[in-house]
C-alpha positions in Angstrom: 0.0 0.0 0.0 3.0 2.1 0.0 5.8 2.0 -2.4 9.0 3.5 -2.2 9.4 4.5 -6.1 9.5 5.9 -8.3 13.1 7.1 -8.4 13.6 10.6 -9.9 17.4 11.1 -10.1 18.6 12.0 -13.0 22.0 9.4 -13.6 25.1 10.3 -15.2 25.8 7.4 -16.6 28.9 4.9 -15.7 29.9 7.5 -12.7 27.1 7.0 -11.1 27.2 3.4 -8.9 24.0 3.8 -6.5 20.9 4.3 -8.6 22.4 3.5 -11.8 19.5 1.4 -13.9 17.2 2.8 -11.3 17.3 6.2 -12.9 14.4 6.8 -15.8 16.9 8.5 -17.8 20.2 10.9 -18.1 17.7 13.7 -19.4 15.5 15.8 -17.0 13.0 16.5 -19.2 12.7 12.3 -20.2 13.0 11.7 -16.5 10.1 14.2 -15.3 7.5 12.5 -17.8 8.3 9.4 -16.8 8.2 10.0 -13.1 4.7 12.4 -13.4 3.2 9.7 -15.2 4.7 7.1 -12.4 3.0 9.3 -9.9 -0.2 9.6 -11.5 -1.0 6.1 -11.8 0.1 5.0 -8.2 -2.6 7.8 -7.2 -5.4 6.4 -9.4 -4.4 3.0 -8.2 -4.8 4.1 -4.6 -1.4 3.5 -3.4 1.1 5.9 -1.8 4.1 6.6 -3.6 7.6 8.2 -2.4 9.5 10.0 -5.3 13.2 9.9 -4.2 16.2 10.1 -3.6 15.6 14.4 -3.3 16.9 16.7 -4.3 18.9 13.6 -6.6 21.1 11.4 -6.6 22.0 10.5 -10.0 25.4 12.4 -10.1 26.7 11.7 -6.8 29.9 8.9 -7.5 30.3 7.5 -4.3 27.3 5.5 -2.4 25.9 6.9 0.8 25.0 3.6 1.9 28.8 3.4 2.9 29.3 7.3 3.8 28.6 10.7 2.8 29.1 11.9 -0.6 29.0 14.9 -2.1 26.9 16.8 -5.0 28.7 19.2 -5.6 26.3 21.6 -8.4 25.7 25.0 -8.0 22.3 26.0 -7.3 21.3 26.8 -10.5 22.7 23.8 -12.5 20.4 22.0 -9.3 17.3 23.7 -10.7 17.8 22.7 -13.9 19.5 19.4 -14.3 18.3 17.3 -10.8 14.9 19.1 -9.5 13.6 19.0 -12.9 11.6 15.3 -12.3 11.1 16.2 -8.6 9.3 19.2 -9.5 7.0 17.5 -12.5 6.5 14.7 -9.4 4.9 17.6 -7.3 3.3 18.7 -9.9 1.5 15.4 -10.3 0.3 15.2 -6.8 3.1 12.9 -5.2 1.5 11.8 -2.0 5.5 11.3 -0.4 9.1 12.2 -1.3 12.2 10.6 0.4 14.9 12.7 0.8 18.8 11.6 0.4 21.4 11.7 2.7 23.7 13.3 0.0 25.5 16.2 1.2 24.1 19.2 -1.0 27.2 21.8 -1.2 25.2 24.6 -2.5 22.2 24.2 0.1 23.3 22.7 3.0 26.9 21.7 3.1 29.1 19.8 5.7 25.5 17.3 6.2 23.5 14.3 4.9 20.7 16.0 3.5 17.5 14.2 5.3 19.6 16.1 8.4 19.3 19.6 7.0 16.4 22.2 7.2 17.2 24.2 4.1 16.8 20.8 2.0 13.0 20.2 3.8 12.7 24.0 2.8 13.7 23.7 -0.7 11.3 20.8 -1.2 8.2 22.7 0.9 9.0 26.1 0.1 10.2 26.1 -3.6 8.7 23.0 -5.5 5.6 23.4 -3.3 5.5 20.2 -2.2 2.8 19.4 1.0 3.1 15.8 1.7 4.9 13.4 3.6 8.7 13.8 3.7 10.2 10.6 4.5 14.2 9.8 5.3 16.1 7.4 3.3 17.1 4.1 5.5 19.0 6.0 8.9 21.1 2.6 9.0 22.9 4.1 6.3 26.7 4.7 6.2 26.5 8.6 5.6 24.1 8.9 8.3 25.6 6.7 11.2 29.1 7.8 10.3 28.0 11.6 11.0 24.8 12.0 12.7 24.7 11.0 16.4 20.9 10.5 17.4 19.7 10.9 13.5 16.4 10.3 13.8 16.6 12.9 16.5 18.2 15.4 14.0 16.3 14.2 11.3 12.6 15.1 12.9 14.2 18.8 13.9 15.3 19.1 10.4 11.6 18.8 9.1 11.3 14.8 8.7 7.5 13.2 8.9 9.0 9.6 8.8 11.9 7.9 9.8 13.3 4.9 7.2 14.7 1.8 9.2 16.5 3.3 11.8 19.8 1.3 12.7 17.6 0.7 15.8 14.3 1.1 16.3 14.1 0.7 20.0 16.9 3.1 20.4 16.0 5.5 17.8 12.2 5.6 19.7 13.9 6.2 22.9 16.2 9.1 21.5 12.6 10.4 20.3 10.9 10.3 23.4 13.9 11.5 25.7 14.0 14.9 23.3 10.5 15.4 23.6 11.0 15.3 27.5 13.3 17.4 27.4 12.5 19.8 25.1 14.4 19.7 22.3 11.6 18.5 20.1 8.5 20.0 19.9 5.7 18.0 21.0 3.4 20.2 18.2 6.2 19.3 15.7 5.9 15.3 16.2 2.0 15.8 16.7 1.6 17.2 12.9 4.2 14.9 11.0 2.4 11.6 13.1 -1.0 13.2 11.8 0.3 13.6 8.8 1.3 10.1 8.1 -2.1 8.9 9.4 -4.4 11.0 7.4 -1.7 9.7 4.3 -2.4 6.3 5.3 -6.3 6.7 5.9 -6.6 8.3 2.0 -4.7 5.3 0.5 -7.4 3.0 2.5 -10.3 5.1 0.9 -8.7 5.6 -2.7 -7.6 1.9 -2.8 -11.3 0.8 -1.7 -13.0 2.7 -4.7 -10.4 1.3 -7.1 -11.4 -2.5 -8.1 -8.7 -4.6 -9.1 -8.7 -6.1 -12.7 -8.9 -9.8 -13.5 -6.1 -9.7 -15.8 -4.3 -7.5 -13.8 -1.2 -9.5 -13.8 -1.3 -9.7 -17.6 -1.7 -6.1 -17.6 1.6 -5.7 -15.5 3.6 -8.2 -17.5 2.3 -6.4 -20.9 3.8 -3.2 -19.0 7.1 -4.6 -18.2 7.5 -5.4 -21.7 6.4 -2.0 -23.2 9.1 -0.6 -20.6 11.9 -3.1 -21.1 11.0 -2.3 -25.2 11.6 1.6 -25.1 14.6 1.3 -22.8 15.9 -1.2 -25.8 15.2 2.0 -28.6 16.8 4.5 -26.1 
């Protein structure tokens, strides 16, 4: 009921070792209509969909699953090369985006991006975006190799939902000890929580009006072709 696709990073090719295949394409404008049409029928379908790895990951040549790495574009070349597919996602009504633990140089350097408030801001303020922002997996190398109590950091930074913390019980105790004490905002955890629920109540209605087809296993396999087909042509 809720999938963590589609991806929107833009790859460069060879360089690029951690999304790779993954990526709908090395063009922005090839990988936005791919990705708004992505979005579009996971809505109609009544499942919850996370656009990711914001704001991309495509160009970044090391993988965060090991440490941080760095993306190292100026803003403007940002804007127009790796938001272009994130954007068209908003556009289409993506219901979640998951945001990266890259470190952005020329929005919040020095940090794994799902730790950073100017990245939530960038995604909220500039693209528009209202939904659920969710972290990549915290059990990852850039986070636990930087970021002491990250899902901590991660809710402060302007996270609804934390990804697979390296440990859950310890992650939901760091939670509840920053709520006593202040750090964290009750109101703050109060909204992202109902956030996620009213997300999760929608997909529940959406999916209940949506009857599922009696070939729809022939319709996905006749879609995997079609895909597998164009990705042949180029």
């Amino acid at each position: 009921t809720w999938a963590f696709a589609p991806v929107a990073d833009v790859t460069v090719g060879a360089a690029d070792p951690t999304i790779g295949s993954r990526s709908p394409s090395g063009d922005p404008k090839i990988a936005a209509t791919a990705v708004s049409a992505a979005v579009q029928g996971y809505n109609a379908a009544g499942l919850v969909s996370t656009t990711k790895h914001f704001p991309g990951h495509g160009a970044v040549t090391g993988d965060t699953h090991l440490g941080l790495q760095e993306l190292d574009f100026g803003k403007k070349k940002l804007k127009r090369r790796d938001l272009v597919p994130f954007d068209a996602a908003v556009d289409a009504g993506a219901p979640a985006v998951m945001i990266s633990h890259v470190d952005v140089k020329a929005v919040a350097p020095g940090k794994p991006a799902s730790m950073a408030a100017p990245i939530y801001d960038l995604l909220r303020k500039d693209l528009g975006f209202d939904g659920i922002a969710v972290t990549d997996s915290l059990g990852m190398g850039a986070v636990t190799t930087t970021t002491k109590k990250p899902s901590v950091a991660a809710l402060e930074a302007g996270a609804d939902l934390l990804l697979m913390p390296a440990n859950s019980k310890a992650a939901h105790r760091s939670v509840v000890k920053a709520l006593r004490s202040g750090r964290l905002e009750r109101s703050l955890v109060e909204d992202a929580a109902a956030k996620v629920v009213a997300m999760q109540l929608w997909q529940q209605r959406t999916a209940g009006a949506v009857p599922v087809p009696g070939d729809v296993r022939q319709q996905a396999e006749r879609a995997s072709a079609a895909l597998s087909e164009a990705a042949s042509q180029g």
